[in-house]
Biopython code that builds the backbone (N, CA, C, O; Angstrom):
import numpy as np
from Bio.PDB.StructureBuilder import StructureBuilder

atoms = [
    (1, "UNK", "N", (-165.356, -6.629, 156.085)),
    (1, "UNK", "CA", (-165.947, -5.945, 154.948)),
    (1, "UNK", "C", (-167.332, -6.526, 154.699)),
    (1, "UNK", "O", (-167.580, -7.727, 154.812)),
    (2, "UNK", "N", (-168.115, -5.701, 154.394)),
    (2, "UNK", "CA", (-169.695, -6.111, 154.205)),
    (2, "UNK", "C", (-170.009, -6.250, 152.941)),
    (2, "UNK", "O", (-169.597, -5.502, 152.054)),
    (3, "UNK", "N", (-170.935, -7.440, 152.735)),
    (3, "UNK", "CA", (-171.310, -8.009, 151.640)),
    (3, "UNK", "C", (-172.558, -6.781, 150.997)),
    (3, "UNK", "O", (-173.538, -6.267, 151.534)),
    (4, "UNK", "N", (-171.798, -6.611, 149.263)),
    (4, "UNK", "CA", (-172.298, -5.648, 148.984)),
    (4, "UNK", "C", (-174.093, -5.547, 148.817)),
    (4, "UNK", "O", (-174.631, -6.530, 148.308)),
    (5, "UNK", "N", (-174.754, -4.675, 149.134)),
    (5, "UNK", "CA", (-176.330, -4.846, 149.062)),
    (5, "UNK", "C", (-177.006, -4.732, 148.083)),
    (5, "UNK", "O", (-176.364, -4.249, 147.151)),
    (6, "UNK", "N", (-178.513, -5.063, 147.744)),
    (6, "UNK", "CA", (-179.068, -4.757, 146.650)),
    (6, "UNK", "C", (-178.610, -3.560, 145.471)),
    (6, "UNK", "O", (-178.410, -3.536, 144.257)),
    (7, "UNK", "N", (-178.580, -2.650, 146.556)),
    (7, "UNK", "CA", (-178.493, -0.892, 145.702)),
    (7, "UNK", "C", (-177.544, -0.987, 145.067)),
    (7, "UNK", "O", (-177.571, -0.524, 143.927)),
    (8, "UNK", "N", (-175.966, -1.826, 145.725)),
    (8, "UNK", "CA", (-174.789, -1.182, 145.548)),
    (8, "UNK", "C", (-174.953, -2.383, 144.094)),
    (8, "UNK", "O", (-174.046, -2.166, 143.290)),
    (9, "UNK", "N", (-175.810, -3.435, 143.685)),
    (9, "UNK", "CA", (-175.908, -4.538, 142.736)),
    (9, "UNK", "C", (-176.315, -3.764, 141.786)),
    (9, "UNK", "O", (-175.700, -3.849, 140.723)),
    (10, "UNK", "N", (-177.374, -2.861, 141.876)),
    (10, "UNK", "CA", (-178.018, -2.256, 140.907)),
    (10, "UNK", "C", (-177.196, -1.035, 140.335)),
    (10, "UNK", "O", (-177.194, -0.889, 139.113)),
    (11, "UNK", "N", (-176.622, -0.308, 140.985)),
    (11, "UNK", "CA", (-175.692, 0.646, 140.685)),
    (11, "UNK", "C", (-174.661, 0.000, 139.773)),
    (11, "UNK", "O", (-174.543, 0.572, 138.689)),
    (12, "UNK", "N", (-174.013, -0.891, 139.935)),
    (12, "UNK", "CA", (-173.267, -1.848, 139.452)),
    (12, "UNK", "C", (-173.833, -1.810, 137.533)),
    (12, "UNK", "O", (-173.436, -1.433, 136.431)),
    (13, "UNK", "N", (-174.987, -2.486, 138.197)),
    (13, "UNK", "CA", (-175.543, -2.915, 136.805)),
    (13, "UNK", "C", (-175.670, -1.485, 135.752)),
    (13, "UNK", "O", (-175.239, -1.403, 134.601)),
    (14, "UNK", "N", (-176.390, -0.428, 136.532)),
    (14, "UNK", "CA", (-176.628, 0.709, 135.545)),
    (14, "UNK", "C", (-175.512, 1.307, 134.973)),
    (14, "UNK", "O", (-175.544, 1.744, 133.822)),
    (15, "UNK", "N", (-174.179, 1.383, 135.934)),
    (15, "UNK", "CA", (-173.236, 1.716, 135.323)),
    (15, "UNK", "C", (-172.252, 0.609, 134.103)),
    (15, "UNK", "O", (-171.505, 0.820, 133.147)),
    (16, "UNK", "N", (-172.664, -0.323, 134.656)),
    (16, "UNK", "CA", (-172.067, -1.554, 133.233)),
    (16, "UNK", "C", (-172.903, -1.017, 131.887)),
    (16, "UNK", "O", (-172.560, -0.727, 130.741)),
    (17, "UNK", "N", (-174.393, -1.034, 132.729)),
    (17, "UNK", "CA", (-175.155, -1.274, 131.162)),
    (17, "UNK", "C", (-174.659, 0.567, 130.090)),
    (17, "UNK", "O", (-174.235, 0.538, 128.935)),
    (18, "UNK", "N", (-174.874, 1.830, 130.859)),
    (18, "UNK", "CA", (-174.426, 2.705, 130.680)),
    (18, "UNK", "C", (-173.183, 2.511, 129.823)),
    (18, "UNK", "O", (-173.337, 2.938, 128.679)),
    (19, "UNK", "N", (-171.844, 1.912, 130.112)),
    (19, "UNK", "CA", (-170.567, 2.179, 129.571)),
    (19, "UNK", "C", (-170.905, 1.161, 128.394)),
    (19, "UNK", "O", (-170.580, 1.486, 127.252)),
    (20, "UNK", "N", (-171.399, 0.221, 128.567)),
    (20, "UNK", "CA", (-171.687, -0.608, 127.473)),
    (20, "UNK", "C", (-172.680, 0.158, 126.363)),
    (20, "UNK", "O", (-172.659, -0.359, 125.246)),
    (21, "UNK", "N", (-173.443, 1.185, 126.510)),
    (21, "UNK", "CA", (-173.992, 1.806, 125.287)),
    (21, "UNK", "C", (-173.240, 2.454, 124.361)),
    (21, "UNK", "O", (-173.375, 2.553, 123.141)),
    (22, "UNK", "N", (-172.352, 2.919, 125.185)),
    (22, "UNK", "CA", (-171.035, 3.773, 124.954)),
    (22, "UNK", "C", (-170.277, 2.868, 123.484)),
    (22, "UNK", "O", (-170.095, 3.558, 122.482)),
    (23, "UNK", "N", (-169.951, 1.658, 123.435)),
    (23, "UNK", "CA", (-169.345, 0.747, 122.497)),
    (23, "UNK", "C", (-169.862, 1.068, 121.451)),
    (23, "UNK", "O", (-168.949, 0.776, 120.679)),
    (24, "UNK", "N", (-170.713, 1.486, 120.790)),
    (24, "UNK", "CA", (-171.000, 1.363, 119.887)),
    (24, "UNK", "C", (-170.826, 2.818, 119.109)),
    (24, "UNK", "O", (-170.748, 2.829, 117.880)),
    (25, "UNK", "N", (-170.774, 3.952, 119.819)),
    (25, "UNK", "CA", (-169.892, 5.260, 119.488)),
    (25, "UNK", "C", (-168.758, 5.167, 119.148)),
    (25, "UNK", "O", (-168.512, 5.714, 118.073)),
    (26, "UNK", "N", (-167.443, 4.384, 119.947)),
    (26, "UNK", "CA", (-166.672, 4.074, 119.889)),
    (26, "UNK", "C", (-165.885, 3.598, 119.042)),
    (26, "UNK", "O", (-164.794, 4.033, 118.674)),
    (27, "UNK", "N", (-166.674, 2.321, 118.595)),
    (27, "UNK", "CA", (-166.527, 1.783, 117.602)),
    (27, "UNK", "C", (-166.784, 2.069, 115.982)),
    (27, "UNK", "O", (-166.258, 1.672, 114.942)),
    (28, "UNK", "N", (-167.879, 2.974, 116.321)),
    (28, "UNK", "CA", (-167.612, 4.025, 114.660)),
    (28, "UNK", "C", (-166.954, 4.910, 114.218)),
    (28, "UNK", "O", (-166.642, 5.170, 113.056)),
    (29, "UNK", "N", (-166.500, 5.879, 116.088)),
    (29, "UNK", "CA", (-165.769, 6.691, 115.674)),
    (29, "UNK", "C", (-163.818, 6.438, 115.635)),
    (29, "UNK", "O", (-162.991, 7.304, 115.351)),
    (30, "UNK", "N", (-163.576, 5.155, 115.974)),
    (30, "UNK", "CA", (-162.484, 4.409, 115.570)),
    (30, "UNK", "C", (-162.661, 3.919, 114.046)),
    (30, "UNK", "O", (-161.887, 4.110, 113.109)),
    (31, "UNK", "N", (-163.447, 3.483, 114.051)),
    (31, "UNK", "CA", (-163.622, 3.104, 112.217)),
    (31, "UNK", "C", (-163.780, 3.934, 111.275)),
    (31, "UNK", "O", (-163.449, 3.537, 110.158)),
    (32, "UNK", "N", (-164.288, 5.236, 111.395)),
    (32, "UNK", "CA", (-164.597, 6.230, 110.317)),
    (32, "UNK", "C", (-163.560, 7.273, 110.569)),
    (32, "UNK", "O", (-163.506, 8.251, 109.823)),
    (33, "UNK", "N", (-162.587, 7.111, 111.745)),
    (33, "UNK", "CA", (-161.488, 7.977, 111.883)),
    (33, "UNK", "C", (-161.777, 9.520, 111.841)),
    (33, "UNK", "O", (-161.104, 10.437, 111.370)),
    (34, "UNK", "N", (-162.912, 9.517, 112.439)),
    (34, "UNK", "CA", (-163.841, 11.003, 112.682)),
    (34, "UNK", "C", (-164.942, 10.958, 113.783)),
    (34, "UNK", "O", (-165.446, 10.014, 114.390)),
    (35, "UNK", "N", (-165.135, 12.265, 113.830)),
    (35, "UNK", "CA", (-166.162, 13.009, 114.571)),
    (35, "UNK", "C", (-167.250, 13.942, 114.621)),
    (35, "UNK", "O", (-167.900, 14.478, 115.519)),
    (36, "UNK", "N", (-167.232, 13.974, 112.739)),
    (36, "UNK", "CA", (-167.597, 15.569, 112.618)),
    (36, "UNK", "C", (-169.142, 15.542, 113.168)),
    (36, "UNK", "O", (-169.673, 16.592, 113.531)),
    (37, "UNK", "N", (-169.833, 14.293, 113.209)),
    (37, "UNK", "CA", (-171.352, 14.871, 113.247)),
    (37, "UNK", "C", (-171.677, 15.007, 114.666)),
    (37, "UNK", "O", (-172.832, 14.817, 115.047)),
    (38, "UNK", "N", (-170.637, 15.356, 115.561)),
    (38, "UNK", "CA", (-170.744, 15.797, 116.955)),
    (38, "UNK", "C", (-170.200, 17.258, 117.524)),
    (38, "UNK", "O", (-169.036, 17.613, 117.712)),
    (39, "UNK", "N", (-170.904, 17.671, 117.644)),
    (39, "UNK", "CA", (-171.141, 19.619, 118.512)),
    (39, "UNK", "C", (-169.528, 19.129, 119.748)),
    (39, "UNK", "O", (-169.347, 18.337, 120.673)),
    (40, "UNK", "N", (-168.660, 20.222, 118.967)),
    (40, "UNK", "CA", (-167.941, 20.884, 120.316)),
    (40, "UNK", "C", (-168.168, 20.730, 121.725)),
    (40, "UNK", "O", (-167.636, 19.967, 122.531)),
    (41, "UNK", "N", (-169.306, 21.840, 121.909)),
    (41, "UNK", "CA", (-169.870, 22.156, 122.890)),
    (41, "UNK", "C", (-170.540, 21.058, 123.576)),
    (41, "UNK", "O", (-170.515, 21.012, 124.806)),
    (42, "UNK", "N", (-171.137, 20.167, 122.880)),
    (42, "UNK", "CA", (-171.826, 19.115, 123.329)),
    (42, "UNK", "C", (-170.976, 18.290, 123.686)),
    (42, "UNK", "O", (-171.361, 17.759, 124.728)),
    (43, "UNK", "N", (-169.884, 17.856, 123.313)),
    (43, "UNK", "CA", (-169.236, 16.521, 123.740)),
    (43, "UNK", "C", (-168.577, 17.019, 125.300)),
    (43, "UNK", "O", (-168.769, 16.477, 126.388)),
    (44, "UNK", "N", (-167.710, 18.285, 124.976)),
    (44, "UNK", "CA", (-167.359, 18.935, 126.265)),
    (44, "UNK", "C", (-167.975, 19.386, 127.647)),
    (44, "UNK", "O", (-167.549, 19.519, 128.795)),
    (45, "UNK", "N", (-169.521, 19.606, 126.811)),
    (45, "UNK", "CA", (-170.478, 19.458, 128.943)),
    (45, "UNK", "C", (-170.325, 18.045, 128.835)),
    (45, "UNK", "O", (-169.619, 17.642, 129.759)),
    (46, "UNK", "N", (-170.763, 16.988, 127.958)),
    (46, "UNK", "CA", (-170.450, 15.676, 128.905)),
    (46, "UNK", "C", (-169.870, 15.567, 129.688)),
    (46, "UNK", "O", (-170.136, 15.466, 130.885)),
    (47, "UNK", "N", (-168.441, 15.566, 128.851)),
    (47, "UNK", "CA", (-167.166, 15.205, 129.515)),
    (47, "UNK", "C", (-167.144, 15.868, 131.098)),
    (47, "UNK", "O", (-167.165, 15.429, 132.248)),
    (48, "UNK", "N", (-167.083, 17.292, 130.377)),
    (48, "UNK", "CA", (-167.170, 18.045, 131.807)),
    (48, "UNK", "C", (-168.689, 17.484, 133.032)),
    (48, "UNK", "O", (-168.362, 17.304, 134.205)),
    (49, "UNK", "N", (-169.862, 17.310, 132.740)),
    (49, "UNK", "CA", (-170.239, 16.913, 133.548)),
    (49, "UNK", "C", (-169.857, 15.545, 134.396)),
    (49, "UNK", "O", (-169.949, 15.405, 135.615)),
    (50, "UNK", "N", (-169.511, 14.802, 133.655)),
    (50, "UNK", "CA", (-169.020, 13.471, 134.329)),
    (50, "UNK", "C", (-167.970, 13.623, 134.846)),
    (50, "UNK", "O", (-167.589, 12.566, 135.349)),
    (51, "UNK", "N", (-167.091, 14.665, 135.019)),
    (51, "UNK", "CA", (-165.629, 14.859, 135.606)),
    (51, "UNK", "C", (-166.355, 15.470, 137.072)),
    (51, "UNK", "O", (-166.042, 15.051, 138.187)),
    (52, "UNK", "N", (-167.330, 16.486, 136.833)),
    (52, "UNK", "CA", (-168.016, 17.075, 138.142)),
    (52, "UNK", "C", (-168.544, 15.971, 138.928)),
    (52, "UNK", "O", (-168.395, 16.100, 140.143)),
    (53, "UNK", "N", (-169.344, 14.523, 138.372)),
    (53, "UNK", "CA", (-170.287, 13.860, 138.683)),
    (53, "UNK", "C", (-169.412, 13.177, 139.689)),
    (53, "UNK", "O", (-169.580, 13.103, 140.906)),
    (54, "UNK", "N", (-168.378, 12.657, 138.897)),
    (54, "UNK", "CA", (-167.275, 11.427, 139.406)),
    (54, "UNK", "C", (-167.007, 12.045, 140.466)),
    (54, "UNK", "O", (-167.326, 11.510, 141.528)),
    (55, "UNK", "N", (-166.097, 13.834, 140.478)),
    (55, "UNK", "CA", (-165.483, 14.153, 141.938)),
    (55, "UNK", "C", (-166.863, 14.045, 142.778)),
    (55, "UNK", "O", (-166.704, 13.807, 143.975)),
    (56, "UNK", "N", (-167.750, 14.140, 142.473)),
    (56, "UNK", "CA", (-168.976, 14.323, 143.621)),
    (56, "UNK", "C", (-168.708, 12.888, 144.370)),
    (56, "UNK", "O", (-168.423, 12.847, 145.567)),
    (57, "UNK", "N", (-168.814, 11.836, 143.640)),
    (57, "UNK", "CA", (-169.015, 10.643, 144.135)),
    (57, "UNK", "C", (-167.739, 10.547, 145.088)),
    (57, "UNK", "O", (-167.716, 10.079, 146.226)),
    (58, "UNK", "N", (-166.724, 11.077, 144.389)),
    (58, "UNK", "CA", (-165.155, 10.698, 145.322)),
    (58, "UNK", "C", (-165.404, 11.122, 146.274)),
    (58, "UNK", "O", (-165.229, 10.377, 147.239)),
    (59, "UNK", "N", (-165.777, 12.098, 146.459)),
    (59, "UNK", "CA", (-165.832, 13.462, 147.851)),
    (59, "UNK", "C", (-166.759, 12.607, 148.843)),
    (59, "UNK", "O", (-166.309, 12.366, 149.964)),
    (60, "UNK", "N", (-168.054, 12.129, 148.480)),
    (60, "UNK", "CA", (-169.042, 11.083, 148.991)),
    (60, "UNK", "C", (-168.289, 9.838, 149.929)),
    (60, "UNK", "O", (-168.462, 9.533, 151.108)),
    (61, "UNK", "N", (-167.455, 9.308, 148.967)),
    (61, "UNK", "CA", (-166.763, 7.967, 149.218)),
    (61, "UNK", "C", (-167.978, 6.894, 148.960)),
    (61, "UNK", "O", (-168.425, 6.141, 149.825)),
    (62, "UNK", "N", (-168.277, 6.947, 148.044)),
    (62, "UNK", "CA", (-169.038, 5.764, 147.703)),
    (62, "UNK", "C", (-168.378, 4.827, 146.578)),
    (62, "UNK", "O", (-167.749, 5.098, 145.556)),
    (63, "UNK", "N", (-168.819, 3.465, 147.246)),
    (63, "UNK", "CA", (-168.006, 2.307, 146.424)),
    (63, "UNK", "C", (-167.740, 2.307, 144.650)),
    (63, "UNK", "O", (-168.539, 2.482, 143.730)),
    (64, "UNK", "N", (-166.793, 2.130, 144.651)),
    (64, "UNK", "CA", (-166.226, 2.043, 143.165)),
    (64, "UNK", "C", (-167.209, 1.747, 141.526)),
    (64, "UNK", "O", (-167.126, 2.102, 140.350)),
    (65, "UNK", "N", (-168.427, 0.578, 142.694)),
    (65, "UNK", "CA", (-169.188, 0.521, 141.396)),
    (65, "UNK", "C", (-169.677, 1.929, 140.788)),
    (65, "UNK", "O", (-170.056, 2.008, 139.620)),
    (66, "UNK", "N", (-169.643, 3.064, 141.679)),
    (66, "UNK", "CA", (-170.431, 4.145, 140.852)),
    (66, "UNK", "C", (-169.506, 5.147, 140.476)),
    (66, "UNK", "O", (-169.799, 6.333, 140.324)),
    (67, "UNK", "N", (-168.388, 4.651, 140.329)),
    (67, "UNK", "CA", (-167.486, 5.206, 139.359)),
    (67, "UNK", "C", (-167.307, 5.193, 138.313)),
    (67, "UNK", "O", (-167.176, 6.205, 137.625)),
    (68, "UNK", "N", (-167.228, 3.480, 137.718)),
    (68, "UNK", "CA", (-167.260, 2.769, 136.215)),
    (68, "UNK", "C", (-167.622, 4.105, 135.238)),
    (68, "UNK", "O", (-166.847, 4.896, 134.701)),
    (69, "UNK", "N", (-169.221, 4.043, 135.215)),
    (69, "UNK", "CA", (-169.723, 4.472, 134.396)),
    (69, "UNK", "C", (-169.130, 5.830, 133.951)),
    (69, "UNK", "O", (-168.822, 6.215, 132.823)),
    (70, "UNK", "N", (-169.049, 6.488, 135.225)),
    (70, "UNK", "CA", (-168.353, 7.858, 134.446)),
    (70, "UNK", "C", (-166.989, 7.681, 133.792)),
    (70, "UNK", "O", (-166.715, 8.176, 132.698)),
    (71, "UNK", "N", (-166.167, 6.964, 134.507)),
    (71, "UNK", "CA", (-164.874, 7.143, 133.944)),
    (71, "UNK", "C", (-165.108, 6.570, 132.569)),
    (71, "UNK", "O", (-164.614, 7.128, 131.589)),
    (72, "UNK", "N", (-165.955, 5.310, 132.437)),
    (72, "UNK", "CA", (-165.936, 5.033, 130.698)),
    (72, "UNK", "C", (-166.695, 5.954, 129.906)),
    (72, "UNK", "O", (-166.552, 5.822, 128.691)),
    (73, "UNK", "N", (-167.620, 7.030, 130.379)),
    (73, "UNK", "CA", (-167.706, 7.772, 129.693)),
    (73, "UNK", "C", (-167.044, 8.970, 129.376)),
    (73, "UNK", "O", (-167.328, 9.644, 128.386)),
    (74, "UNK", "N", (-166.029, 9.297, 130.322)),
    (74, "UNK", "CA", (-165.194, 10.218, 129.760)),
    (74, "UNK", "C", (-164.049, 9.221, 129.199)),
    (74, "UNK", "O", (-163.484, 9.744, 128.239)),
    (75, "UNK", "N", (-163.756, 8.481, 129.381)),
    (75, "UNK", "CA", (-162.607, 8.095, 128.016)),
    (75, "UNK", "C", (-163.308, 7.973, 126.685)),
    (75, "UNK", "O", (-162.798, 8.470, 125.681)),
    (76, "UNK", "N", (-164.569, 7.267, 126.635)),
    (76, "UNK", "CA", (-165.446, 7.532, 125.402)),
    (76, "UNK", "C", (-165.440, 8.383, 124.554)),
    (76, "UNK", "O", (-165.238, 8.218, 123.351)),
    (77, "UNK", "N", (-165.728, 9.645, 125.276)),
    (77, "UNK", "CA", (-166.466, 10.973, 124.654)),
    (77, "UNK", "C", (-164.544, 11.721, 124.582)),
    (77, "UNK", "O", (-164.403, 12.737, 123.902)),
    (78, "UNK", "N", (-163.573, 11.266, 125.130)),
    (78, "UNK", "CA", (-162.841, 11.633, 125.006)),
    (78, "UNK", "C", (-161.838, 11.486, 123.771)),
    (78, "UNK", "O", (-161.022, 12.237, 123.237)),
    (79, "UNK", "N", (-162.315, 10.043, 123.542)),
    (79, "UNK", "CA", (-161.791, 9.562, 122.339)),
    (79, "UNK", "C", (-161.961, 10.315, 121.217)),
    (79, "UNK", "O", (-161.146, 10.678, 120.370)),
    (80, "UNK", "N", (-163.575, 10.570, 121.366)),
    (80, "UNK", "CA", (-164.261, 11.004, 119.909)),
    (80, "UNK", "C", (-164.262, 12.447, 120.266)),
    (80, "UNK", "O", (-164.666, 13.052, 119.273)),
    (81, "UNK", "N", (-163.976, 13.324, 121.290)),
    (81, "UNK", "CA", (-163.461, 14.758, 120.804)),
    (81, "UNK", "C", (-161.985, 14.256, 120.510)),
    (81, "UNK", "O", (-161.828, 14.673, 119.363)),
    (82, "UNK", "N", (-160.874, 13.644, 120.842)),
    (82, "UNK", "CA", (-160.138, 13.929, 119.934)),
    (82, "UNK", "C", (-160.312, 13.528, 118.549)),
    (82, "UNK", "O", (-159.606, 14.258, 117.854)),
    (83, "UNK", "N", (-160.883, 12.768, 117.920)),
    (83, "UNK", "CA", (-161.129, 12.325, 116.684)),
    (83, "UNK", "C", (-161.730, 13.670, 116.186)),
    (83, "UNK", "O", (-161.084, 14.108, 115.234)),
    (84, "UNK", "N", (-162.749, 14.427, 116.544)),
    (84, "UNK", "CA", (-163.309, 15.250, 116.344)),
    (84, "UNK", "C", (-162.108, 16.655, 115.919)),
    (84, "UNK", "O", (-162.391, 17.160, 114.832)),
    (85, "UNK", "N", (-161.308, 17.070, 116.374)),
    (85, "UNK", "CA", (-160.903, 17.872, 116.179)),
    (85, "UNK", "C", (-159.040, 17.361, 115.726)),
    (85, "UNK", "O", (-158.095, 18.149, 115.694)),
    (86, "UNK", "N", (-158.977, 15.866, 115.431)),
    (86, "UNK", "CA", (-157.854, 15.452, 114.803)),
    (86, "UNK", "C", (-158.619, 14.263, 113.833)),
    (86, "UNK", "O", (-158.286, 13.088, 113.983)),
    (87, "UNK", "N", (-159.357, 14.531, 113.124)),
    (87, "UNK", "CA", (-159.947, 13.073, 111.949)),
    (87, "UNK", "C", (-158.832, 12.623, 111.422)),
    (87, "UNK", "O", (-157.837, 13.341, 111.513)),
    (88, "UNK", "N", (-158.754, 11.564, 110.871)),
    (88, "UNK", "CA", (-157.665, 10.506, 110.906)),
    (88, "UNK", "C", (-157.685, 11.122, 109.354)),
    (88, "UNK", "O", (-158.726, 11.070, 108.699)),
    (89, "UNK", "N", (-156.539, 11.675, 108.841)),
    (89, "UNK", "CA", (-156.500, 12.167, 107.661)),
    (89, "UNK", "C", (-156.774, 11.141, 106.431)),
    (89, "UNK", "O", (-155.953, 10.226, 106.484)),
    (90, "UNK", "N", (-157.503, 11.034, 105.546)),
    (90, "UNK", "CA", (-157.967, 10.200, 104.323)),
    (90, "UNK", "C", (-159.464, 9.991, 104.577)),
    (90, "UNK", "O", (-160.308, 9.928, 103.683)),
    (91, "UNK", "N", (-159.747, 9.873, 106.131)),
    (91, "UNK", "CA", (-161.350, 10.021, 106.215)),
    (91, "UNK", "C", (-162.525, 10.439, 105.377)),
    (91, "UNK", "O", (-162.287, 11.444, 104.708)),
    (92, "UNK", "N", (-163.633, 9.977, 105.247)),
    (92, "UNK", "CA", (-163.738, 10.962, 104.790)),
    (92, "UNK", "C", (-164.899, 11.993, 104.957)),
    (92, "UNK", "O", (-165.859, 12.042, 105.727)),
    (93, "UNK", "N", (-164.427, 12.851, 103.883)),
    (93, "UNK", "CA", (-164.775, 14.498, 104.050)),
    (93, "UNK", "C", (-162.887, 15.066, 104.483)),
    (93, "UNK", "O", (-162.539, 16.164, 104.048)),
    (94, "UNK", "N", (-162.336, 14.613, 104.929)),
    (94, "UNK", "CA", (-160.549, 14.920, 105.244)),
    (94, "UNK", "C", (-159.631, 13.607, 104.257)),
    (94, "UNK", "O", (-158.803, 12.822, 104.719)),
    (95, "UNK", "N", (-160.100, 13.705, 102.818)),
    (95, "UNK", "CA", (-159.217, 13.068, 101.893)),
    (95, "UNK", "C", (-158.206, 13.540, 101.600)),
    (95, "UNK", "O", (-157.263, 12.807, 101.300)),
    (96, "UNK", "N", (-158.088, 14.916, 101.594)),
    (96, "UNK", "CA", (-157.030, 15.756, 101.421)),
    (96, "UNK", "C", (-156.402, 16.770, 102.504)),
    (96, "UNK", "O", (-155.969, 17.900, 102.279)),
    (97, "UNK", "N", (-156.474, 15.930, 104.026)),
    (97, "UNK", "CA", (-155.829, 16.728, 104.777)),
    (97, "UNK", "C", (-154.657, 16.079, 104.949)),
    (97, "UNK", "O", (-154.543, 14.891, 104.650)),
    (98, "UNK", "N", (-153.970, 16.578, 105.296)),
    (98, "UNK", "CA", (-152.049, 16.348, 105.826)),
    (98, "UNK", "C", (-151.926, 15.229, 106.470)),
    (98, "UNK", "O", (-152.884, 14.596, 106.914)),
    (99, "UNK", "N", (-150.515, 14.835, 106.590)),
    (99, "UNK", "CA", (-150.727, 13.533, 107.387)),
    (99, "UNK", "C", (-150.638, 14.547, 109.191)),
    (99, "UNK", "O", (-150.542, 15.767, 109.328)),
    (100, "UNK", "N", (-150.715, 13.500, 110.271)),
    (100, "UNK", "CA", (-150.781, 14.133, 111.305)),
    (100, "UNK", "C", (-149.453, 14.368, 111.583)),
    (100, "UNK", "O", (-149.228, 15.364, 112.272)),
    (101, "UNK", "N", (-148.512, 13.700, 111.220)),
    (101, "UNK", "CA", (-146.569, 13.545, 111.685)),
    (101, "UNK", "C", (-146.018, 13.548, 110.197)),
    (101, "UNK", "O", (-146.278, 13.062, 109.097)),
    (102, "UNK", "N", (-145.429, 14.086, 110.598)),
    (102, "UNK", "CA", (-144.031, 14.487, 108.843)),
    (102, "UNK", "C", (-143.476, 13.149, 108.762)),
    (102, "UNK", "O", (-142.698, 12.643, 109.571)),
    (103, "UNK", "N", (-144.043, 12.523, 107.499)),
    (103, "UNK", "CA", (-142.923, 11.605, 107.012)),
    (103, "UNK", "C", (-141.298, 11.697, 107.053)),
    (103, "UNK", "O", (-140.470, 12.503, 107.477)),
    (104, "UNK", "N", (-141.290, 10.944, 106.653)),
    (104, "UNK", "CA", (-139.257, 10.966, 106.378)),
    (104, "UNK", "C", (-138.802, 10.716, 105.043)),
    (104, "UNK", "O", (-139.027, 9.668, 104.439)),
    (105, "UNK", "N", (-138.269, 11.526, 104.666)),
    (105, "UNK", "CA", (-137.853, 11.251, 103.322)),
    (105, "UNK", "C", (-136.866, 10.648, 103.205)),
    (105, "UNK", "O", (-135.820, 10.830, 103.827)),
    (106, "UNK", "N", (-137.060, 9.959, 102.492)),
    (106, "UNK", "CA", (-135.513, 9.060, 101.817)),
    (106, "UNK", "C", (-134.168, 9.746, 101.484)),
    (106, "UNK", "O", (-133.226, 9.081, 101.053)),
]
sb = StructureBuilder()
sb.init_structure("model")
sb.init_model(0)
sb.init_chain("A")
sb.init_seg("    ")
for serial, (resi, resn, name, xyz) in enumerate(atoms, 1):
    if name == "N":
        sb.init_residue(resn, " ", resi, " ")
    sb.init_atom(name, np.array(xyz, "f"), 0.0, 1.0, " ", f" {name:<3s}", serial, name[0])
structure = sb.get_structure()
């Protein structure tokens, strides 16, 4: 096996630094238990482009480093469309939506 080269170092890096911008979406839209100030449409070409991007690379067979990035960006953007179209009920702007699962009554 061959010792990986400059390119495959730098690829490496862009896709770390890439998924690492990502954290900080993440992390608000886990904390505010929402999504609303993000477009449908917009989160879904991401997603969808990085699902196209990734099979490109598979089909290629190029080394794993240039995978990272997409796959953490579709779990990312995946997170926050579901938040987006399930906000964590009490949120807010959704203070008065339902819970997501039926309690149990006593």
């Amino acid at each position: 096996m061959a010792l990986p080269s400059g390119i495959d170092w730098l690829i490496f890096l862009g896709s770390t630094a890439f998924s690492v911008a990502l954290v900080p979406q993440l992390v608000r839209t886990l904390r505010l238990g929402r999504a609303d100030d993000f477009s449908i449409p917009f989160v879904l070409l991401v997603v969808g482009a990085s699902i196209v991007t990734l099979t490109y690379w598979l089909i290629r067979g190029e080394p794993w480093q240039v995978y990272f990035g997409f796959i953490a960006n579709i779990l990312v953007w995946g997170v926050v469309l579901w938040y987006r179209f399930f906000p964590r009920p009490g949120s807010l702007g959704h203070e008065h939506d339902a819970p997501r699962r039926p309690h149990r009554q006593p």
